[in-house]
C-alpha positions as CSV (number, residue, x, y, z in Angstrom):
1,X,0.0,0.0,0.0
2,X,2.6,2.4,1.0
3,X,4.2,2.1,-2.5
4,X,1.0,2.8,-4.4
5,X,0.7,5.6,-2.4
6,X,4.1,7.0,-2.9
7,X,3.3,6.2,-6.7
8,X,0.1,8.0,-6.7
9,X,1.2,10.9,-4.6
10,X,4.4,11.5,-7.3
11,X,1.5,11.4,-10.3
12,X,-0.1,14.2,-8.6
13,X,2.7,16.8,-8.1
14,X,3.8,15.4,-11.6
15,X,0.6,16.5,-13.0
16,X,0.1,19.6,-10.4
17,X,4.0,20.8,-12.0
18,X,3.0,19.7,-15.8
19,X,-0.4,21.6,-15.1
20,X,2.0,25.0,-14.0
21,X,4.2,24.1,-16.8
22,X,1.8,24.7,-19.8
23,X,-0.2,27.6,-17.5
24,X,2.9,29.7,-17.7
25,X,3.3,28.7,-21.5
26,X,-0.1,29.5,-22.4
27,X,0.5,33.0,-20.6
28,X,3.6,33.7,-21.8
29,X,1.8,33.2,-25.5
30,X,-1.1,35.8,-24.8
31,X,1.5,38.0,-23.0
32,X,3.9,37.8,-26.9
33,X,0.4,38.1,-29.1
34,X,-0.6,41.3,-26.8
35,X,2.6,42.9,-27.1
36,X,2.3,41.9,-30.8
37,X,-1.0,43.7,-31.3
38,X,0.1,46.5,-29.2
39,X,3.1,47.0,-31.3
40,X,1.2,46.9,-34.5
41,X,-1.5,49.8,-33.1
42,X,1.1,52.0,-31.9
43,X,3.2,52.0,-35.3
44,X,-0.6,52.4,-36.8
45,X,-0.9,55.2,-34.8
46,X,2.0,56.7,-35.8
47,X,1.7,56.0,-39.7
48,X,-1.8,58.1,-39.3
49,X,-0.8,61.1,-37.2
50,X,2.1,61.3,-40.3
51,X,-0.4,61.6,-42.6
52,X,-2.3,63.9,-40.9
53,X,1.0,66.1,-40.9
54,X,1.4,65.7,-44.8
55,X,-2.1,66.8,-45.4
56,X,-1.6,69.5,-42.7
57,X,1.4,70.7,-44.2
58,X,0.2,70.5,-47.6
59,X,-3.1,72.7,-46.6
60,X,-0.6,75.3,-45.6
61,X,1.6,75.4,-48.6
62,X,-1.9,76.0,-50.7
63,X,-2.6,78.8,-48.2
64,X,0.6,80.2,-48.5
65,X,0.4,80.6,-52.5
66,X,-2.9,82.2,-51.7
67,X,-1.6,84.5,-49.7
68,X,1.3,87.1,-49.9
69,X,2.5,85.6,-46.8
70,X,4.2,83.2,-48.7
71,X,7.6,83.5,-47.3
72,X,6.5,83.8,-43.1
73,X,4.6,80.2,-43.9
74,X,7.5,78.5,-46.0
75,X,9.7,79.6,-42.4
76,X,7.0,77.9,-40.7
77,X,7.0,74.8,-42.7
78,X,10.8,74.5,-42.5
79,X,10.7,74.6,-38.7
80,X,7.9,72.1,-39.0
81,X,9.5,69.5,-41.0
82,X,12.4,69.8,-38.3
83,X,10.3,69.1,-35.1
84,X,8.4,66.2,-37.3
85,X,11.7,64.3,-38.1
86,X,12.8,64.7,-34.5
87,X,8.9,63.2,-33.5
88,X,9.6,60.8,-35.6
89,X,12.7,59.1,-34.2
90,X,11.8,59.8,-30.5
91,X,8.3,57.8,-31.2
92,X,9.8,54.9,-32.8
93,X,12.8,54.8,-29.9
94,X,10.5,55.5,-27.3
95,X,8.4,52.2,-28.7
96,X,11.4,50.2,-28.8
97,X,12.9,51.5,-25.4
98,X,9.0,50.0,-23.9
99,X,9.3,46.8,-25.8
100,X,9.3,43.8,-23.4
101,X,10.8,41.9,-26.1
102,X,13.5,43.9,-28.0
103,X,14.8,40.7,-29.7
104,X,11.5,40.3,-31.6
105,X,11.7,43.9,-32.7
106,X,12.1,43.8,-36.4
107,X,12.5,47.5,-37.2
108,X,14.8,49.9,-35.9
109,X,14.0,53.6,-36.9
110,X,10.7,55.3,-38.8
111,X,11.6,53.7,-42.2
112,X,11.7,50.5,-41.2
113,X,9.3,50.8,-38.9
114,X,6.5,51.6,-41.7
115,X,8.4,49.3,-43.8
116,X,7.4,46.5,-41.2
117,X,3.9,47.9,-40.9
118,X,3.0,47.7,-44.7
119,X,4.3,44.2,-45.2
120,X,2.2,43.4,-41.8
121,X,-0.9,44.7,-44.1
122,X,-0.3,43.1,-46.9
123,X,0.4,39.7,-45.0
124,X,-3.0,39.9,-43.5
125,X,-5.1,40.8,-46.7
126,X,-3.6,37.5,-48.3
């Protein structure tokens, strides 16, 4: 009896160990898809708010050759275009600088980073 018992008793923390085992795998897979997910949104994110700054700027360049305040708004667009480069590499380094798993990342400044997100699109339309 005593040697079922033994035998019975090491199935169970066998089991109660395998049963951690593959909890903490099946986490650590949500945990990769999230950060996944959340990487894809962000860079998104980013993609539109560049747009938005294209059309922006382009708005102003029309209103400027409207205007005869042509040369005060191509100043303005020049210091523009400045600040948005630097935005641009501070958002992509501070995305990577959060990333949880920096050996996944597959990008490393804007370009590739929109490089990364198109083919992500096109992947998912196929």
């Amino acid at each position: 009896m005593s040697e079922t018992f033994i035998i019975g008793a090491a199935a169970f923390f066998a089991g109660w160990l395998m049963r951690g085992a593959i909890n903490k795998l099946y986490i650590s897979g949500k945990l990769i898809m999230l950060v996944n997910d959340v990487e894809r949104k962000s860079l998104t994110m980013l993609g539109r708010a560049h747009e938005h700054y294209y059309h922006s700027l382009r708005m102003l360049k029309d209103a400027g050759e409207a205007t005869e305040r042509n040369n005060e708004i191509i100043r303005t667009i020049n210091s523009l275009e400045f600040s948005h480069k630097q935005w641009q590499k501070s958002s992509v380094q501070a995305i990577y600088e959060a990333h949880p798993f920096k050996r996944g990342v597959k990008w490393y400044d804007w370009q590739t980073a929109m490089q990364t997100l198109e083919k992500e699109k096109l992947s998912r339309r196929d």
